[in-house]
C-alpha positions in Angstrom: -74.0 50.4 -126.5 -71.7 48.1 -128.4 -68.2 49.0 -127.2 -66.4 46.1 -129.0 -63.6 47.2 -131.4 -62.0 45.1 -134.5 -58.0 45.5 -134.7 -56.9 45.2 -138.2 -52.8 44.6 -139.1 -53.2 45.2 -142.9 -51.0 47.0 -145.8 -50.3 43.2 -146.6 -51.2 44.1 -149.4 -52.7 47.6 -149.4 -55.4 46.7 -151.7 -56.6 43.3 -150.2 -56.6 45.4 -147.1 -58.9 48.1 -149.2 -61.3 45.1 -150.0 -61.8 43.6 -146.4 -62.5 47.3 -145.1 -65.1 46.9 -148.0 -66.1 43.7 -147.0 -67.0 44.7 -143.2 -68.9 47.8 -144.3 -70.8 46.2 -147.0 -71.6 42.9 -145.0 -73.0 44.2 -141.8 -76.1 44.7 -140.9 -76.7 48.6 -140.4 -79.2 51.2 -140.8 -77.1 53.9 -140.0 -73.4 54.9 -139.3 -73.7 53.9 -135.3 -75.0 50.7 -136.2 -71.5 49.4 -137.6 -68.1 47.9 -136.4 -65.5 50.2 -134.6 -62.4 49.4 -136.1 -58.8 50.2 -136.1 -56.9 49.5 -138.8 -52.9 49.5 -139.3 -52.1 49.5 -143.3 -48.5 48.4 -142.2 -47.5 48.7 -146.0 -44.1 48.4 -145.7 -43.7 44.7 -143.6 -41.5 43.2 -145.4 -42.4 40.9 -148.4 -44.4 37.3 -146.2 -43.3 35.0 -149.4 -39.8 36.1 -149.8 -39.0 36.2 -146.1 -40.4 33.0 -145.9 -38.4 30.9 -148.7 -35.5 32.6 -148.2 -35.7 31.6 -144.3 -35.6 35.4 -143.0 -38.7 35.7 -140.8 -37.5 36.6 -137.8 -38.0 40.4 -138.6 -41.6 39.7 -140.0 -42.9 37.6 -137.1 -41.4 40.4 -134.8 -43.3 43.1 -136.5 -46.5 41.2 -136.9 -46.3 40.8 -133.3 -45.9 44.9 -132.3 -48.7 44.8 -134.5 -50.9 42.8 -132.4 -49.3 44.5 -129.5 -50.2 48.1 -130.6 -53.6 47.3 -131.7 -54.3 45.4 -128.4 -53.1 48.4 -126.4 -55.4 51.1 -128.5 -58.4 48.8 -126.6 -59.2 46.5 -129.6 -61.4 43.4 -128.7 -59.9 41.2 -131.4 -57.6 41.4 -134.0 -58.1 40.1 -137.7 -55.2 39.5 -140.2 -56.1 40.0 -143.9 -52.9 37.6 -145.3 -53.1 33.9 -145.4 -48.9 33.8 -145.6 -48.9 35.8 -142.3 -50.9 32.9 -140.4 -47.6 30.8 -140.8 -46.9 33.0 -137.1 -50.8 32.4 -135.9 -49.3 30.9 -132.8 -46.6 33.6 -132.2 -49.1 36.4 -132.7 -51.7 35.4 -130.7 -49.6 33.8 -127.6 -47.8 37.6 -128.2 -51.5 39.3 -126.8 -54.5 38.8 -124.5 -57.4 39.1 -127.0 -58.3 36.6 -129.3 -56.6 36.7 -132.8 -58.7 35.3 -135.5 -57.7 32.1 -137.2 -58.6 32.6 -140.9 -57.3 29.2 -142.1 -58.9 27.4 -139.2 -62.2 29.2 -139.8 -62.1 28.7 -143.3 -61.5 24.9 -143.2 -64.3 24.5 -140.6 -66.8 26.9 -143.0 -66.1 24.4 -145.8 -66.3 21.2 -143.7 -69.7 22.2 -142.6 -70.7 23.4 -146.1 -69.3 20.2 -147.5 -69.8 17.6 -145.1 -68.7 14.6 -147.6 -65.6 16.2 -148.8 -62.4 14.2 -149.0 -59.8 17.0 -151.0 -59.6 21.1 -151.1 -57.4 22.7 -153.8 -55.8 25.8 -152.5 -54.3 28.9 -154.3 -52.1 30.9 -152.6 -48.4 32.6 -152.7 -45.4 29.8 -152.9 -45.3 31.1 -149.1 -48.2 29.8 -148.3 -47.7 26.4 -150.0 -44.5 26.4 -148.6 -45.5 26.1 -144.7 -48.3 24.0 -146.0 -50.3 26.1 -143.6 -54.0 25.0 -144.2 -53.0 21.1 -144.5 -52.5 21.3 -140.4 -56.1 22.3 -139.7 -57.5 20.3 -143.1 -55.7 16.8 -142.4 -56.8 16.7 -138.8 -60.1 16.9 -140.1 -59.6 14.0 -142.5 -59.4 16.3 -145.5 -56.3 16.2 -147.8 -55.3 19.7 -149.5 -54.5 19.8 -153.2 -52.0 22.5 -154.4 -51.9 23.0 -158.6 -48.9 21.8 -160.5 -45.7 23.5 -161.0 -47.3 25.4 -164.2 -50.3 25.9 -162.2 -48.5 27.2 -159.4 -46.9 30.2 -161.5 -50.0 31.1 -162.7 -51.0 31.5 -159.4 -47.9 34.0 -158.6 -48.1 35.9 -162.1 -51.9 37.1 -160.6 -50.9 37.9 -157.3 -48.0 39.8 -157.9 -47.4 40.4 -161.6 -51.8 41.5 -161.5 -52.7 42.9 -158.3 -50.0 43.5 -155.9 -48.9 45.4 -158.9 -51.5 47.6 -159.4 -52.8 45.7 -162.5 -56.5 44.0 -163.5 -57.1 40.3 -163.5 -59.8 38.4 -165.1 -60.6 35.1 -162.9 -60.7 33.5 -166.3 -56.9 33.8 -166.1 -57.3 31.2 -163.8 -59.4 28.8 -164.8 -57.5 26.2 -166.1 -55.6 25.7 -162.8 -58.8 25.5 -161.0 -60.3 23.4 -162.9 -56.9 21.0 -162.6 -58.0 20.8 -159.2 -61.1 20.0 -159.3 -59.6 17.2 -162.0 -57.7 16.1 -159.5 -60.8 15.7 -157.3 -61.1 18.8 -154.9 -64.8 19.5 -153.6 -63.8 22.7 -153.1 -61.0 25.5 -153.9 -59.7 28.1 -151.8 -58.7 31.8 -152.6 -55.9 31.4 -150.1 -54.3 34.6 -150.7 -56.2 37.7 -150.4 -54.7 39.4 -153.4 -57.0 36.5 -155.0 -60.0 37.5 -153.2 -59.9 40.9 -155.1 -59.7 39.3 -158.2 -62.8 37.0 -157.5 -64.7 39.7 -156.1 -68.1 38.9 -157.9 -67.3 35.3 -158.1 -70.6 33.4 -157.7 -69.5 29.7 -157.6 -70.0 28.2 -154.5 -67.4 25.9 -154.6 -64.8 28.4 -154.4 -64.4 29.8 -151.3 -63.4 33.0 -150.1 -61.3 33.2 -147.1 -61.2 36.7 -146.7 -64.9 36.8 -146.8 -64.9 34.0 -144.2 -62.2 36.3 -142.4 -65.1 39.2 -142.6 -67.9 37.4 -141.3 -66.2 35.9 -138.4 -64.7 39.9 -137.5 -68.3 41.1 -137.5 -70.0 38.5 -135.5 -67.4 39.3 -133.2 -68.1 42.7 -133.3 -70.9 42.0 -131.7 -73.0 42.7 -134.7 -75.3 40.6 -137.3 -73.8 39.4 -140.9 -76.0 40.2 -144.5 -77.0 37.0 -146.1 -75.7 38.3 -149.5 -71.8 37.4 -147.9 
């Protein structure tokens, strides 16, 4: 009997968190209900806002509930904890030195998944919130494996934002082809490979097919299942 249990801290956002719970049911291998993941998950809706507390230097209050997170979950018997928000792995460190189970790295696993995927790449675009960018938070785990991260120009950038918040975060639709022109400034400027680095992004590419644009979420998915104890669906 499988007695491994996924920890989730989500709300952040509410809908991304929606899509991962998706994304675990739909991706593991299962014949019937006993055969998939036990999972808690924490829609923690109300943490406060990870760009804004980030450029306006206020994160002292986020990192400290992101940590009771952890804490919680850990004490409800989790086996490992996954965090559907790139912006949120700014405190990677702080959260996982905060418990004794392992927290999983979505930017590390993501840059790893497209290394191996794209052995000869030299540059990775990446969209995500200003937060993100900000803390340059894949470029750590990216330059030391001799890859250089590409973010979109300043137009670009706002593009970017209007989806995530202006689109999803506020309840609205988004066609991908809303952002096509910054992605394919990226791959202008060179990039192998382009990131959904925000999972407000992932929703929007949801039935995206290209395979140079990669889905961290989904790579945060796979990883929580396969440590879960449990097999993945090719189709991920």
């Amino acid at each position: 009997m499988n007695e491994k249990k996924l920890g989730v801290i989500g709300g952040l956002g509410p809908k991304a968190t929606a899509y991962f719970y998706n994304l675990i049911v739909d991706n593991t291998k299962a014949d019937v209900d006993q055969d998939h993941i036990d999972a808690m998950y924490l829609n923690h809706a109300s943490m406060p806002d990870r760009t804004r507390a980030i450029l306006f230097k206020k994160t002292d209050e986020l990192k400290g509930l992101l940590i009771e997170d952890a804490k919680l979950l850990e004490s409800l018997k989790v086996s490992h904890i996954a965090i559907p928000c790139n912006t949120s792995h700014s405190f990677y460190e702080d959260i996982q030195n905060s418990v004794n189970i392992p927290v999983i790295n979505m930017i590390d696993e993501t840059i790893k998944y497209i290394i191996s995927k794209f052995p000869e790449i030299e540059k990775i675009g990446i969209l995500a919130t200003n937060g993100t960018r900000e803390m340059r938070i894949y470029d750590k785990y990216a330059n030391s494996n001799s890859v250089e991260i590409i973010y979109p120009s300043t137009e670009g950038q706002d593009c970017v934002m209007r989806a995530i918040y202006d689109g999803v975060k506020a309840g609205k639709q988004v066609n991908p082809s809303e952002l096509d022109s910054v992605i394919n400034e990226l791959k202008c400027n060179g990039c192998g490979a382009v990131i959904l680095a925000c999972t407000e992004l992932s929703v929007i590419f949801k039935d995206n097919i290209n395979p140079s644009i990669i889905d961290a979420l989904k790579i945060l998915a796979t990883k929580s299942i396969l440590l879960a104890g449990k097999q993945v669906k090719d189709n991920i």
